[in-house]
Residue frames as qw, qx, qy, qz and C-alpha x, y, z in Angstrom:
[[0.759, 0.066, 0.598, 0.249, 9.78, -4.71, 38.59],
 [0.299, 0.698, -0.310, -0.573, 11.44, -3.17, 35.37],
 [0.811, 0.236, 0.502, 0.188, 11.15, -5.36, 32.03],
 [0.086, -0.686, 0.098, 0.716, 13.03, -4.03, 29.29],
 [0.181, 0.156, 0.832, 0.501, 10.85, -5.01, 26.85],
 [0.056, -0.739, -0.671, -0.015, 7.87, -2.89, 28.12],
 [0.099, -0.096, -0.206, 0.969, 7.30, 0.45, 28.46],
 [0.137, -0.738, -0.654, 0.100, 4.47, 1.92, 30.27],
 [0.228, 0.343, 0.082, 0.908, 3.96, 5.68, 29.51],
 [0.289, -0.657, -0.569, 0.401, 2.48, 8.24, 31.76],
 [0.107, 0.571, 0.160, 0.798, 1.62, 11.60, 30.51],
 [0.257, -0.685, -0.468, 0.496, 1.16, 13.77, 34.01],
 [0.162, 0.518, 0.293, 0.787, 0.04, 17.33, 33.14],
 [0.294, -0.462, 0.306, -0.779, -0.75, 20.24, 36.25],
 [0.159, -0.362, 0.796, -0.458, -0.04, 17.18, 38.52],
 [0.670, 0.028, 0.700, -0.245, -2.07, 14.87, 37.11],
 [0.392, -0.102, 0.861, 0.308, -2.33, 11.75, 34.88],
 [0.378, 0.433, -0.067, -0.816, -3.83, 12.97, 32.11],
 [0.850, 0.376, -0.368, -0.025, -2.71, 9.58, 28.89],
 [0.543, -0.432, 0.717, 0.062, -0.89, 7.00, 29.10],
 [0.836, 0.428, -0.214, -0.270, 0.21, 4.12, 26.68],
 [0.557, -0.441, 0.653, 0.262, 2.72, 0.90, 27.04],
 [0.653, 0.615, -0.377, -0.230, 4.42, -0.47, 24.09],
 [0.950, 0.032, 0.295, -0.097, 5.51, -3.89, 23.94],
 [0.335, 0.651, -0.565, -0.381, 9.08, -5.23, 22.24],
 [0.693, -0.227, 0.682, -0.057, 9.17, -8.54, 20.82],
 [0.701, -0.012, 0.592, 0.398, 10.98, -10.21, 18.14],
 [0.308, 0.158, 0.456, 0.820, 11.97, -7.26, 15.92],
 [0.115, -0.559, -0.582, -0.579, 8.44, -5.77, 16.78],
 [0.036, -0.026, 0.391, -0.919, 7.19, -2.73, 18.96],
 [0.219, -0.568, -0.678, -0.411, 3.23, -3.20, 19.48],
 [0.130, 0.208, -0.358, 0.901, 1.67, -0.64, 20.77],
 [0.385, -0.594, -0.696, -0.118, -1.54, -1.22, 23.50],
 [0.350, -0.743, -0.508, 0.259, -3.88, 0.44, 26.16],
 [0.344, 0.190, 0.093, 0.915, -3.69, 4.34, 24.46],
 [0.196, -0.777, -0.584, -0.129, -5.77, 6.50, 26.45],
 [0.381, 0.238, -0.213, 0.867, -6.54, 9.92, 27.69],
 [0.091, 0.367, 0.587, -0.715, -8.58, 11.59, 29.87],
 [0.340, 0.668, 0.615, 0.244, -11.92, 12.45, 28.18],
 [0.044, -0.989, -0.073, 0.119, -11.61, 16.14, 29.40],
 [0.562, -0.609, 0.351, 0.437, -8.19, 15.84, 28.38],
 [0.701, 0.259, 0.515, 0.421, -8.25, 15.19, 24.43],
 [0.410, 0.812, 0.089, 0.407, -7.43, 16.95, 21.19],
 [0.032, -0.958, 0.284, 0.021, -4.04, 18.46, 23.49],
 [0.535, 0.688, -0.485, 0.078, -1.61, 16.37, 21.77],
 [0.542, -0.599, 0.529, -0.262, -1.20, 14.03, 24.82],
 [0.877, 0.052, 0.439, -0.190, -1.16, 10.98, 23.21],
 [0.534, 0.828, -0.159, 0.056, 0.39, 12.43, 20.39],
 [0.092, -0.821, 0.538, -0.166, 3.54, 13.10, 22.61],
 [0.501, -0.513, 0.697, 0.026, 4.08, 9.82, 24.24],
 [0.845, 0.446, 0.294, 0.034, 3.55, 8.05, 20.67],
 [0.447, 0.773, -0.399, 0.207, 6.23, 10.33, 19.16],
 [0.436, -0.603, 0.660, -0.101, 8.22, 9.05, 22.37],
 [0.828, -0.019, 0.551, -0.101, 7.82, 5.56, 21.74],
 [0.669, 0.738, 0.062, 0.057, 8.20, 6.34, 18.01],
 [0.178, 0.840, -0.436, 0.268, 12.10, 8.16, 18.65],
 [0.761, -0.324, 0.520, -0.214, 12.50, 5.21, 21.18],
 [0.933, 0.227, 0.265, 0.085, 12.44, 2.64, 18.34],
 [0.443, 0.868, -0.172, 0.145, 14.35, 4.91, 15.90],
 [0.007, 0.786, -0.589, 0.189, 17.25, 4.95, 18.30],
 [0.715, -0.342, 0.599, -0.111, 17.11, 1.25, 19.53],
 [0.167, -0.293, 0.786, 0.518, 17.67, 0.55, 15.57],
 [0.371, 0.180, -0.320, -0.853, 14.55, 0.99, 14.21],
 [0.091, 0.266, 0.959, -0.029, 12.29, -1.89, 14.56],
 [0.290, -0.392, -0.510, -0.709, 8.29, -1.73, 13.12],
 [0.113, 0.021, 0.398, -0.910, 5.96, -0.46, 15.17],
 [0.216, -0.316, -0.756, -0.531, 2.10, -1.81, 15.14],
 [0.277, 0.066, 0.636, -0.717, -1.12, -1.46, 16.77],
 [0.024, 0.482, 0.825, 0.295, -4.58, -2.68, 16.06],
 [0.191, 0.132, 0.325, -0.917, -7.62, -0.41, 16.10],
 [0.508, 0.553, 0.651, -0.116, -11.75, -1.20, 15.27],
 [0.144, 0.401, 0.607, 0.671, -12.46, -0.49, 11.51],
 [0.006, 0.702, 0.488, 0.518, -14.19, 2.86, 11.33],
 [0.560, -0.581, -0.360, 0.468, -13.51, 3.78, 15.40],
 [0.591, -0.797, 0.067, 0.105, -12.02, 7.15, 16.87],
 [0.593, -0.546, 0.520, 0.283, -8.89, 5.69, 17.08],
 [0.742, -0.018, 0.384, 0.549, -8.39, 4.27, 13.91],
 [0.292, 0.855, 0.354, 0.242, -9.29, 7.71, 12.74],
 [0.558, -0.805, 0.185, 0.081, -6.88, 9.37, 15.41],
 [0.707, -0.233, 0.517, 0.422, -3.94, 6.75, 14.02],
 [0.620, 0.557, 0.376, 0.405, -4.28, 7.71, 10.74],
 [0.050, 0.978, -0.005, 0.201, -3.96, 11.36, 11.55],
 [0.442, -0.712, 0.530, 0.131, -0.53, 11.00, 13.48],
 [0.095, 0.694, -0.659, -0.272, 1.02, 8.65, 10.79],
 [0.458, -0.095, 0.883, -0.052, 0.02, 5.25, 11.02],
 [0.388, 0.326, -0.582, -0.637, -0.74, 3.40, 7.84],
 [0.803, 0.123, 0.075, -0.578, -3.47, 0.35, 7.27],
 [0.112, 0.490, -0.838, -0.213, -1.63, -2.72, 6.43],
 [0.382, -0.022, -0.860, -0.338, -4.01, -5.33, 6.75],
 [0.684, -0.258, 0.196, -0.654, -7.75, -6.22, 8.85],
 [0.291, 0.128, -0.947, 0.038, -8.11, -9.03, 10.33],
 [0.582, -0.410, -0.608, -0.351, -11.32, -11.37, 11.40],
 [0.046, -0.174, 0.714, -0.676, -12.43, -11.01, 15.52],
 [0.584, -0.464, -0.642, -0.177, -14.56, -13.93, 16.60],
 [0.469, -0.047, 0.545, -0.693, -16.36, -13.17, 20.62],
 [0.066, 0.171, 0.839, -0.513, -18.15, -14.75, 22.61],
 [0.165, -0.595, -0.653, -0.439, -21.77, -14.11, 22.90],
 [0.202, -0.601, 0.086, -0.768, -23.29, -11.26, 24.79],
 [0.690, -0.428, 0.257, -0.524, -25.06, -13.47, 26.93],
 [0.484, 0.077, -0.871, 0.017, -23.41, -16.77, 28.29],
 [0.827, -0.433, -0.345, -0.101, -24.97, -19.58, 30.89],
 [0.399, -0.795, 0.375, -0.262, -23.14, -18.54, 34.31],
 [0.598, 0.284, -0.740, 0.122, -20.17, -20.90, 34.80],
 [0.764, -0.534, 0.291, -0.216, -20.48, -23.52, 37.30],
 [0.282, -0.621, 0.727, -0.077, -17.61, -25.79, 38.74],
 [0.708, 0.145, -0.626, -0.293, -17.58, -28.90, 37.74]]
């Protein structure tokens, strides 16, 4: 099934799937979810690569913004910053509790 509003990236390196990352268009906006790489795989610029894709992607489809979300203080949003990506605004995340009462049917 091809949407052609999604792209799903796949980073395969000595014949295996090393990162990966899909990026989302929708209404002027490119969001960009589920960036990962192998653990034994980081700091070689995998992630790096298929972001600059995604990044030269927009550029040529006429430039649309580009977002993602990351936890305050995380990894990642440390990671984003280093490759280009600028703060623009935090927002509030309500959860659940840790522990809920087991759902039963009604």
């Amino acid at each position: 099934m091809s949407d052609p509003d999604q792209d799903f990236l796949l980073v395969i390196a000595d014949a295996e799937a090393v990162s990966c990352t899909l990026a989302l268009r929708s209404a002027g906006i490119v969001g960009i979810y589920a960036v990962a790489t192998l653990p034994q795989r980081r700091k070689a610029g995998y992630s790096g690569a298929a972001l600059e894709h995604v990044r030269k992607r927009v550029i040529a489809d006429g430039g649309a913004r580009i977002g993602l979300q990351a936890v305050a203080g995380s990894y990642a949003e440390g990671y984003y910053t280093r490759v280009g990506f600028e703060e623009r605004y935090t927002s509030q995340v309500w959860r659940l509790p840790d522990t809920l009462p087991a759902w039963r049917p009604s």
